[in-house]
N, C-alpha and C positions, 0 to 999 in steps of 0.2 A: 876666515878669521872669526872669533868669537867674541861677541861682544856683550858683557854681562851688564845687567842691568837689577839694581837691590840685591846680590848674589845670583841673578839667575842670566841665563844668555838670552841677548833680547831678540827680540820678532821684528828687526828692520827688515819694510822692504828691498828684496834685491834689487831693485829697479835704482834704489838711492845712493847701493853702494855704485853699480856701472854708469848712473849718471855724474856722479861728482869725481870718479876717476878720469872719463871721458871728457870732461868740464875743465879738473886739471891739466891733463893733458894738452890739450885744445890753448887754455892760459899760458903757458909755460914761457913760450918762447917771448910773452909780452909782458908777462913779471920779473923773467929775469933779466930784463931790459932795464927795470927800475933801479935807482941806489938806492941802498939799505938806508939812508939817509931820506927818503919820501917813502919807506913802508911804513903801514902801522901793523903791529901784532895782535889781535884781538882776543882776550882768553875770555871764559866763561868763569865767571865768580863762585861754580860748583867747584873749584878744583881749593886743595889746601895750600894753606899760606905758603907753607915751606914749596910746592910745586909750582908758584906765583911767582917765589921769589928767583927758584936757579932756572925759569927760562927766561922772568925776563931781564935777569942781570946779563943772560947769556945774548940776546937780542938786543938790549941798549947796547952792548960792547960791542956789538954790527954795526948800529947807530940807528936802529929802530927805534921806533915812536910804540909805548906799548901802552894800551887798552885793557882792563878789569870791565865787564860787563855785566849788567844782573839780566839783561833780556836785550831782544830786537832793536830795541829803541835806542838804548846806549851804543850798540854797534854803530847804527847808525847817525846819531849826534856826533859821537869820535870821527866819523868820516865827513860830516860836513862842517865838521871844527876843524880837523888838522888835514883835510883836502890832502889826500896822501894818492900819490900813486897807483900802489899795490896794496892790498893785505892777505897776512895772513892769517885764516879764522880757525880757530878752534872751537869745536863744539860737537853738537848730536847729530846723528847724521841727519833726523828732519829739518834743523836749524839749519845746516849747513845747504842744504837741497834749495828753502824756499829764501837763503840770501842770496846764492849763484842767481837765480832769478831776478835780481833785482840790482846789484852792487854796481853794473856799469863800469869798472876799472880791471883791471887787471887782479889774480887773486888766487890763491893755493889755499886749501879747503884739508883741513886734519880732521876727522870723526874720535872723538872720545872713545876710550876700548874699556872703561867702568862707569856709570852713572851714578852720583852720589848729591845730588843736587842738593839735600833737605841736610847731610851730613859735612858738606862740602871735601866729598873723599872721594869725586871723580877723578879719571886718571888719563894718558893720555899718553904714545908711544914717544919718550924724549927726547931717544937718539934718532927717529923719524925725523921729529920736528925741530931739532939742531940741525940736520939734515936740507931739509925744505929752508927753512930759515938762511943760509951759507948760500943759497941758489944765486949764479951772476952770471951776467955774460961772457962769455970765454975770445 
């Protein structure tokens, strides 16, 4: 997969992308345990409004709890405010490497596939993360 970065494809470690597939994987069975009613969705505030809006109107009408983040911290204030479950994060795949690390809960990890941080025109696979998001137990 190619993941651009300012127009150009970026130099992520491969280590980041078979750690946080592996990490998903590994989560899975104990996220989709959760009800959509105790996840939170966590976006990155790099993405444009109109991208803000159709995932998380798509996500509250799951009955997710959804998250606007400017960095780390705000991730983590929304999780010890709304003591959720599950989340699901969106972000870079170094964000998303050094949260798995630390989050303690249950959790499905999206990597950004454009970075736009300073333009807010990051972008991110939608029908993936409709996808991920619908996850339940069967």
């Amino acid at each position: 997969m190619k993941i651009k970065y300012g127009g150009q494809v970026a130099k992520e470690k491969p280590w980041y992308w078979i750690n946080v597939a592996k990490t998903n994987r590994q989560q899975l069975k104990a996220f989709k345990a959760v009800p959509y009613c105790q996840r939170l969705l966590s976006l990155p505030h790099c993405l444009s409004k109109a991208l803000i809006d159709e995932i998380s109107l798509f996500a509250q009408g799951l009955g997710y709890h959804v998250s606007v983040a400017e960095g780390g911290t705000d991730v983590e204030n929304s999780i010890t405010e709304l003591q959720p479950g599950a989340v699901v994060g969106i972000a870079c795949m170094k964000e998303i490497f050094l949260a798995a690390k630390s989050l303690g809960i249950p959790f499905q990890a999206i990597e950004l596939t454009t970075f736009g941080c300073k333009k807010h025109n990051s972008t991110f696979d939608l029908d993936k993360v409709k996808a991920i998001l619908a996850l339940c137990s069967t």
